[in-house]
C-alpha positions in Angstrom: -41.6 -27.5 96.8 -41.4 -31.3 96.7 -43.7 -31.8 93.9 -41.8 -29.2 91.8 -38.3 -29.5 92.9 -37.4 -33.0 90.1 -39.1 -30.5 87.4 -36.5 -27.5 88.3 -33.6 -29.8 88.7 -34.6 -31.6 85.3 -35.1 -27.9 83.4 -31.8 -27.2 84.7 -29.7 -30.1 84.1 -30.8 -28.9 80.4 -28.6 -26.0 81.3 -25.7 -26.9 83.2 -24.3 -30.5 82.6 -22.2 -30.1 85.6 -24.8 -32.1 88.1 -23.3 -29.7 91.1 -24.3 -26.2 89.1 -27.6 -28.0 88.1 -28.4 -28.6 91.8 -27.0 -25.2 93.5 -29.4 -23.2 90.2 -32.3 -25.4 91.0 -31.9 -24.7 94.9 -31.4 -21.3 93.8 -34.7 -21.4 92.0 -36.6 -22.9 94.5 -35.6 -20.7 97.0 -36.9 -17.8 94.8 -39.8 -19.7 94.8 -40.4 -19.6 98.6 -39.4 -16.2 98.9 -42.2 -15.1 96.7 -44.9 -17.8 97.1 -47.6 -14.9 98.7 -47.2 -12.9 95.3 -49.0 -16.2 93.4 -52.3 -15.5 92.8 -53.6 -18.6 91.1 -54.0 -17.6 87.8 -51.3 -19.3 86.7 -49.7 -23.0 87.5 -46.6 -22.7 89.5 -44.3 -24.2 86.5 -45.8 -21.5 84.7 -45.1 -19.0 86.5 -41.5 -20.7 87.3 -41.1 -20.0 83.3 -42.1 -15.9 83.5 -39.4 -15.7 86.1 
């Protein structure tokens, strides 16, 4: 989560130019991430996949 979590918060600050939405969406994200880390298979990178959600 650390290596990813600048690259949500970047993608979306894009988004939301309010720095509080950007962060509680990123944190959002990222927890989506966690939740459903055993469903990643490898085939695809992790920002990737991040994208398809």
């Amino acid at each position: 989560m650390l290596a990813i979590g600048p690259q949500v918060f970047d993608q979306c600050g894009r988004f939301l130019p309010c720095r509080q939405d950007a962060e509680e969406a990123a944190q959002d994200a990222l927890m989506r991430v966690a939740t459903n880390i055993g469903r990643f298979d490898g085939a695809a990178q992790l920002v990737a996949v991040r994208r398809g959600g």
